[in-house]
C-alpha positions as CSV (number, residue, x, y, z in Angstrom):
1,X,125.5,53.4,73.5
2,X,122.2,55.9,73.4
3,X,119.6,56.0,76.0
4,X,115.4,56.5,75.3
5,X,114.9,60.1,74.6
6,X,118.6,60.9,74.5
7,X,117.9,63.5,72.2
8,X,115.0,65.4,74.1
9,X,117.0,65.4,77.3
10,X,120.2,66.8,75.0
11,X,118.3,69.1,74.3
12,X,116.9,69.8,77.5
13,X,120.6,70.7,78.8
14,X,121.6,72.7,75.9
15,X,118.5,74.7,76.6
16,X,119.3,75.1,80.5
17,X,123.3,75.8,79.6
18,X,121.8,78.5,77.2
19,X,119.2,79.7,79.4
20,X,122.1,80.2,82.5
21,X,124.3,81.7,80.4
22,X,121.9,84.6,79.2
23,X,121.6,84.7,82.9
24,X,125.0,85.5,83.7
25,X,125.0,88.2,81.2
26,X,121.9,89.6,81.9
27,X,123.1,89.9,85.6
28,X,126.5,91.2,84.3
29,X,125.3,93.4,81.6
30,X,125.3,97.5,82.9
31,X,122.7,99.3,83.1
32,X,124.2,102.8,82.3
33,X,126.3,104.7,83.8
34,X,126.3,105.4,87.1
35,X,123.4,108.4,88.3
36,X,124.7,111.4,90.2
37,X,122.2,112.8,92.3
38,X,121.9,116.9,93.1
39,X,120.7,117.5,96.6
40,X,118.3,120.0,97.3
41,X,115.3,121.5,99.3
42,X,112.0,121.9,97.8
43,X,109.7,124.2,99.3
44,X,106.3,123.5,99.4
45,X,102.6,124.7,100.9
46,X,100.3,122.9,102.7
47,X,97.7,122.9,105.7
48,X,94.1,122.4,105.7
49,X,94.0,126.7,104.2
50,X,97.2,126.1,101.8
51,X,98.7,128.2,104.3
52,X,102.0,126.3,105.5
53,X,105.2,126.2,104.4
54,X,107.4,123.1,104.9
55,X,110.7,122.6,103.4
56,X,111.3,119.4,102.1
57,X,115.0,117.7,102.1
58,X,114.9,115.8,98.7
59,X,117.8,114.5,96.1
60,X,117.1,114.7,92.2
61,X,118.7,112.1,89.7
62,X,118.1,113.3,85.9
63,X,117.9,110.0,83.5
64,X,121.6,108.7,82.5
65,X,120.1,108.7,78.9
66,X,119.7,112.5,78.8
67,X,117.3,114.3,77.4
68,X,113.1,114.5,78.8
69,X,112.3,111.3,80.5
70,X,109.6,110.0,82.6
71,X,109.5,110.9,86.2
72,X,109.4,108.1,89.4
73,X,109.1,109.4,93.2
74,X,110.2,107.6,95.3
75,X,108.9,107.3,99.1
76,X,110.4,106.0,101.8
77,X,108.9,103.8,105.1
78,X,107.9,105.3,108.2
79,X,111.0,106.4,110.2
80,X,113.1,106.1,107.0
81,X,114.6,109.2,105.0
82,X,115.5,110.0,101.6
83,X,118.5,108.0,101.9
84,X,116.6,104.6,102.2
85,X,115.6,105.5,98.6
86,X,119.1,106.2,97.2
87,X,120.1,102.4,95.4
88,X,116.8,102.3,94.0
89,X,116.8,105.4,92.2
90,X,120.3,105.5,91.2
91,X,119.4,102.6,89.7
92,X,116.2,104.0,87.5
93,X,118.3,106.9,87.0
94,X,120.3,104.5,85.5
95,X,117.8,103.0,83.2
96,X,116.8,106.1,81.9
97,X,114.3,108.4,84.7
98,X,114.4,111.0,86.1
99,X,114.0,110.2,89.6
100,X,113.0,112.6,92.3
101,X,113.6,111.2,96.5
102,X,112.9,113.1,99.5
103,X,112.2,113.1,103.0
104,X,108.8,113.6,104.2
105,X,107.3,116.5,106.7
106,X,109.3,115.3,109.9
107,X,111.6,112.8,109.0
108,X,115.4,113.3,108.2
109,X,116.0,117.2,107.3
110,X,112.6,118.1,106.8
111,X,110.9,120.7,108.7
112,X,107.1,119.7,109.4
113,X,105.6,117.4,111.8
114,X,104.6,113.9,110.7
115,X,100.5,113.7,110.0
116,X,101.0,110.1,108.9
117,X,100.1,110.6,105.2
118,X,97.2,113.3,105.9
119,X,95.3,114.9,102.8
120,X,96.0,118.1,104.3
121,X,99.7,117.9,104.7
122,X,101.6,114.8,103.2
123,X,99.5,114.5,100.2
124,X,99.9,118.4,99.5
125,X,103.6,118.1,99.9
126,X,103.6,115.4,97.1
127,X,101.3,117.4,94.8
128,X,104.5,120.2,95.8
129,X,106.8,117.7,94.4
130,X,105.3,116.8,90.7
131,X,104.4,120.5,90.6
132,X,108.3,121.1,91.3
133,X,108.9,117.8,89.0
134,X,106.7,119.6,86.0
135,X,108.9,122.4,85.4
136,X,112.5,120.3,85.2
137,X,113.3,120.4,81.8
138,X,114.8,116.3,82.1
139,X,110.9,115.2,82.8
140,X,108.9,114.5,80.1
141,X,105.6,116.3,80.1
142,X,102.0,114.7,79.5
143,X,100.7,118.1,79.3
144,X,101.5,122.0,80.9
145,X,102.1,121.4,84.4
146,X,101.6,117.6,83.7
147,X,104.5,115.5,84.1
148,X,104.7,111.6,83.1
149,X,104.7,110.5,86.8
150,X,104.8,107.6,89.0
151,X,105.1,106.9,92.8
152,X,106.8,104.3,94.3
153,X,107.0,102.6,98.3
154,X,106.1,100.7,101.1
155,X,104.5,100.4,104.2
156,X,104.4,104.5,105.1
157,X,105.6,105.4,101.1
158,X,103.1,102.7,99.9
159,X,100.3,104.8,101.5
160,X,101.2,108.2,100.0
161,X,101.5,106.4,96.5
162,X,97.6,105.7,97.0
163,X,96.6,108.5,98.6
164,X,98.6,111.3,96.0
165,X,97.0,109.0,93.0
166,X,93.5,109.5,94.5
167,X,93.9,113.4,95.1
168,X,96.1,114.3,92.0
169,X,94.8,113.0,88.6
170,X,98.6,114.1,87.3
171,X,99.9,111.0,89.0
172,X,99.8,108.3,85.9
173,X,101.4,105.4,88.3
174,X,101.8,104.1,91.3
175,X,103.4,100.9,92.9
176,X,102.6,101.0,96.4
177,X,104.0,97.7,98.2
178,X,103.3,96.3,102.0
179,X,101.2,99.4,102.6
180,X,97.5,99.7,104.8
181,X,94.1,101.2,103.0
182,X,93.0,102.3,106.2
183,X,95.7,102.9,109.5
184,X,93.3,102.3,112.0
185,X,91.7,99.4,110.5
186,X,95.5,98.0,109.8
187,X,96.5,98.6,113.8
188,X,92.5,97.1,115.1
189,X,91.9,94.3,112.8
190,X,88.7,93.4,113.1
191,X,87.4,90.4,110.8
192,X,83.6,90.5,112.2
193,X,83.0,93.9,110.3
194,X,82.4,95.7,114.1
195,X,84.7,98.3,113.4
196,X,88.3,98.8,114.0
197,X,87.7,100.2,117.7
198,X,86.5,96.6,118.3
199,X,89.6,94.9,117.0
200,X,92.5,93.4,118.6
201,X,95.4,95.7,119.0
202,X,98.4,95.4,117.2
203,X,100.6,96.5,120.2
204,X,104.0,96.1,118.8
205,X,103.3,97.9,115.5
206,X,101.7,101.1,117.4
207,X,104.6,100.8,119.7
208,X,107.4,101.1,116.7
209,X,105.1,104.2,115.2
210,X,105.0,106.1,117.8
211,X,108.5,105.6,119.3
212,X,109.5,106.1,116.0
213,X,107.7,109.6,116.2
214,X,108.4,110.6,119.1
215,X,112.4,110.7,118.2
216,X,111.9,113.5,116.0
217,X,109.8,115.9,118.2
């Protein structure tokens, strides 16, 4: 006994049977082996003279493949640390890059004070890092002193991913995720153009910054 379109829905199920199966081993399939990271502090200068020095807490994964590779930083949220970071870049490790995580000016072993992504301070410290990331012989160079190099990270990382692209023309790629263009305007929303001092305050958000802050003063 056969059925209209028997045939075409046959086929429709060997296609989905074929389809979950790649699935499976896709899913099962490894990556590489799995990416030690080498911890290690970074020193860096910053200030609005270049003047300060701020030691930065960060963990270095060279690529699984060997070898030069591209680079990937990898920032974390506000009140987060380098540890936030550590499945997604053993992962790209992993997958062949070399992978640099650290903690920003204030947060987890990091000396500083936060500035909350401030051209003066958190945007020099990452312009620290791919200077620190262009002399590793595992990253892949675009140029002297020019690393292949993208930023990744959300909310509080997302930020420094735009703001390092925008100051540092060494920076080839950035994938900044849940992040604000403008802080104030994010925390006094203002949809009638007035400015964000005529906004309606996002209470709650302010509230988790600044608690959030104040723990590590």
């Amino acid at each position: 006994m056969t059925f209209p379109g028997g045939r075409r829905a046959l086929a429709i199920v060997v296609t989905l049977v074929i389809l979950v199966a790649g699935g499976v081993a896709w899913a099962l399939w490894p990556s590489g082996p799995a990416a030690q990271g080498r911890d290690l502090v970074i020193p860096v200068v910053d200030g609005p003279s270049g003047d300060q020095r701020v030691d930065l807490d960060a963990t270095f994964y060279p690529p699984a493949s060997g070898g030069r590779a591209p680079a990937v930083l990898l920032a974390h949220g506000f009140g987060g640390s380098k540890d936030s970071m550590r499945e997604q870049a053993e992962r790209l490790a992993g997958r062949g890059y070399a992978v640099l995580t650290w903690s920003a000016r204030g947060f987890g072993r990091s000396t500083g004070q936060i500035a909350l992504n401030s051209p003066d301070y958190e945007v020099k410290d990452v312009r620290g890092l791919v200077d620190w990331l262009a002399a590793r012989p595992e990253v892949r160079l675009d140029a002297p002193g020019d690393p292949r190099v993208g930023i990744a990270g959300g909310s509080y990382g997302g930020a420094i991913a735009l703001m390092a692209a925008a100051y540092d023309s060494r920076v080839d790629a950035i994938v900044p995720q849940i992040t604000w263009y403008d802080l104030a305007d994010a925390l006094f929303p203002d949809a009638s153009g007035a400015g964000p001092a005529n906004g309606v305050f996002k209470k709650m958000w302010a509230g988790i910054f600044f608690s959030a802050a104040a723990d590590r003063l």
